[in-house]
C-alpha positions as CSV (number, residue, x, y, z in Angstrom):
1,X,149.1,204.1,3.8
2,X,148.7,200.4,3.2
3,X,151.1,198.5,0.9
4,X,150.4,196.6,-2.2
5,X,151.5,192.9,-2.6
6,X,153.8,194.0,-5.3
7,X,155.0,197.1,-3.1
8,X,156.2,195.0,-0.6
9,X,158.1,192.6,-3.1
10,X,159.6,195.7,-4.4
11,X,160.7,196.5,-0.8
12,X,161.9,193.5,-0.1
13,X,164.0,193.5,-3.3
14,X,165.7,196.4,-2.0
15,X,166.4,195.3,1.7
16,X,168.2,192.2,0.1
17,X,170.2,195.1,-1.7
18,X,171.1,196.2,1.6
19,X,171.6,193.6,3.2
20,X,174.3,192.3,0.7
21,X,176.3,195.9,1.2
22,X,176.8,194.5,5.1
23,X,179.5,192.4,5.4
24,X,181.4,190.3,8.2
25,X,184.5,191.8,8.3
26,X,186.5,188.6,9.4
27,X,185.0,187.2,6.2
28,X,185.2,188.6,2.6
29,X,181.2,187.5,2.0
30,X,178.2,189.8,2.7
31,X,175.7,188.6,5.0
32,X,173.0,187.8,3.2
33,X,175.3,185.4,1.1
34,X,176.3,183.9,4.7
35,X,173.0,182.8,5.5
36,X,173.3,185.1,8.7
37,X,169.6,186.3,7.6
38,X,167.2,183.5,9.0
39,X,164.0,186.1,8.0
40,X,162.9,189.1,6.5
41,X,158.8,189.9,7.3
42,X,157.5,193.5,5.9
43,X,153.9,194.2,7.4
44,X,151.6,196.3,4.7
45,X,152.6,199.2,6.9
46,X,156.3,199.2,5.7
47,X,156.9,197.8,9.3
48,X,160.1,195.3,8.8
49,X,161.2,192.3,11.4
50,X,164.6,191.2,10.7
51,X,165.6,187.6,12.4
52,X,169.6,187.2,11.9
53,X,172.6,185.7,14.0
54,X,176.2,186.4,13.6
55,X,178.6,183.5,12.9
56,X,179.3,183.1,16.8
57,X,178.0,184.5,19.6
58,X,181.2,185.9,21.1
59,X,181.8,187.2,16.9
60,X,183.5,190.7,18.3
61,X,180.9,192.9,15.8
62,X,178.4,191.4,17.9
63,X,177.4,195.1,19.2
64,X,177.7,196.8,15.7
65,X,176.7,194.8,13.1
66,X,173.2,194.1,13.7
67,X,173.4,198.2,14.5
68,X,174.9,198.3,11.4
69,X,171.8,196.4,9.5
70,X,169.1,197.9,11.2
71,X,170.4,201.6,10.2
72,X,170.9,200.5,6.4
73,X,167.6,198.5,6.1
74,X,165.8,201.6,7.9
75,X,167.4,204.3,5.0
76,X,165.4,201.8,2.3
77,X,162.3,204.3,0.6
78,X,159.3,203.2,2.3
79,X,160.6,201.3,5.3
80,X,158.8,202.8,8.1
81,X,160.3,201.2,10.9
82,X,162.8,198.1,11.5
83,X,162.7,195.1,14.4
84,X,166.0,193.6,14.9
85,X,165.8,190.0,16.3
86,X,169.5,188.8,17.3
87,X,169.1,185.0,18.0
88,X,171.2,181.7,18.2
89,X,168.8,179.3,17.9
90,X,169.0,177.7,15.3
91,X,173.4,178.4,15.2
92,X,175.1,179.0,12.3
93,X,176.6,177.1,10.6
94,X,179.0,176.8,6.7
95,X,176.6,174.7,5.7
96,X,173.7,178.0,5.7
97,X,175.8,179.6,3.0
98,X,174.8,180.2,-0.7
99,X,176.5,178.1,-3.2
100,X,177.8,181.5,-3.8
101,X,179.7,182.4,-0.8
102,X,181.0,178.8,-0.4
103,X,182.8,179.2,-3.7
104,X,184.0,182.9,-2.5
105,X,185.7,180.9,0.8
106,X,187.0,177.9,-2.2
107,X,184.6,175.6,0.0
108,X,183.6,174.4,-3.8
């Protein structure tokens, strides 16, 4: 079954949901909010690719949490199956963060 423009929006509504349940657990801000998401693609199929990076590359949930985001983001209705892509390139860094999470950290 192929999705709709507007299915896939409400898909990818929901996947942001997700993603802001995960949560770096040296740092009280979800993921999302981090700026640890570099891209979110949904093919009409349901088919996601996720791009993301942790804060560094020796960050010690290095083996879980991308793990962790690939099992929530594949429980979302209608995702049909999920590509992880863990890179560095470009690094994070504080500056990625929402005006949101800055203010959580009192960067603001």
């Amino acid at each position: 079954m192929k999705f709709t423009d507007d299915q896939i929006a409400d898909i990818g509504e929901e996947i942001i949901k997700v993603l802001k349940s995960v949560y770096d657990p040296e740092i009280p801000v979800d993921i999302y909010e981090l700026g640890l998401v570099y891209d979110v693609q949904i093919s009409d199929d349901g088919d996601v690719k996720i791009i993301m990076t942790l804060t560094t590359p020796n960050c010690p949930v290095a083996e879980t949490l991308p793990q962790e985001v690939k099992d929530k983001v594949a429980e979302v209705e209608q995702v049909n199956s999920v590509d992880l892509e863990l890179t560095f390139e470009p690094s994070w860094n504080k500056d990625m963060m929402s005006e949101e999470a800055k203010f959580e950290l009192g960067m603001l």
